[in-house]
C-alpha positions in Angstrom: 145.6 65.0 58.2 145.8 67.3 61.0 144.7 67.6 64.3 142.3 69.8 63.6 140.9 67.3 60.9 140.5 65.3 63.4 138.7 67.2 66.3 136.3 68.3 63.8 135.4 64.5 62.3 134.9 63.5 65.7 132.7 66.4 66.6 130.7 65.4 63.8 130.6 62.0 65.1 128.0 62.8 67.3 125.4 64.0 65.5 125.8 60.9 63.1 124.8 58.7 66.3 120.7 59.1 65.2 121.5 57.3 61.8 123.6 54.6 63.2 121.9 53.5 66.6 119.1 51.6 64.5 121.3 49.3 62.4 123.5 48.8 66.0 120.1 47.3 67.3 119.9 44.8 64.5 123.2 44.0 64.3 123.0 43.1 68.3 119.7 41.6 67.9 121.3 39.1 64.8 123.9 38.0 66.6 122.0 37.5 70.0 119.3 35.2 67.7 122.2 33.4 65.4 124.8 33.0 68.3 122.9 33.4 71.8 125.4 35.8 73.3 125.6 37.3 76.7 123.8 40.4 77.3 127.1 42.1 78.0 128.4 41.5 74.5 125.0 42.2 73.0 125.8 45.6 74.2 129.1 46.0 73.8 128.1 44.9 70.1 125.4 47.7 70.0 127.9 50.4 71.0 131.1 49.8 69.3 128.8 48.9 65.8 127.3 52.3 66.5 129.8 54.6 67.3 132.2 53.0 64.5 129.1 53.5 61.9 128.7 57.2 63.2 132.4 57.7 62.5 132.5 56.2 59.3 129.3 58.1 57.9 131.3 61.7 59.8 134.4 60.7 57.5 132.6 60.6 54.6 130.7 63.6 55.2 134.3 65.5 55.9 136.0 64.0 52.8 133.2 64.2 50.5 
């Protein structure tokens, strides 16, 4: 895996964002209704859930 590999998967993470910030809302909404967590980590939940989804589906699209 090169560098390049990488600049390009991560490019591609971007667009992936309008596919992943749906399930990042449930996901944050779940935990808020199961758990009754802080606003704070609601987010934090929302982003890192849907940045790691848009970077998984941009992997797949690379290597696939």
């Amino acid at each position: 895996m090169s560098s390049h590999d990488i600049i390009i998967i991560l490019v591609m993470t971007f667009p992936m964002f309008i596919f992943t910030v749906y399930p990042g809302i449930k996901v944050a909404d779940y935990l808020d209704k199961s758990y009754q967590i802080q606003e704070k980590t609601k987010r934090g939940v929302m982003v890192c859930v849907t940045f790691l989804g848009a970077l998984f589906l941009s992997s797949l699209l690379y290597y696939i």
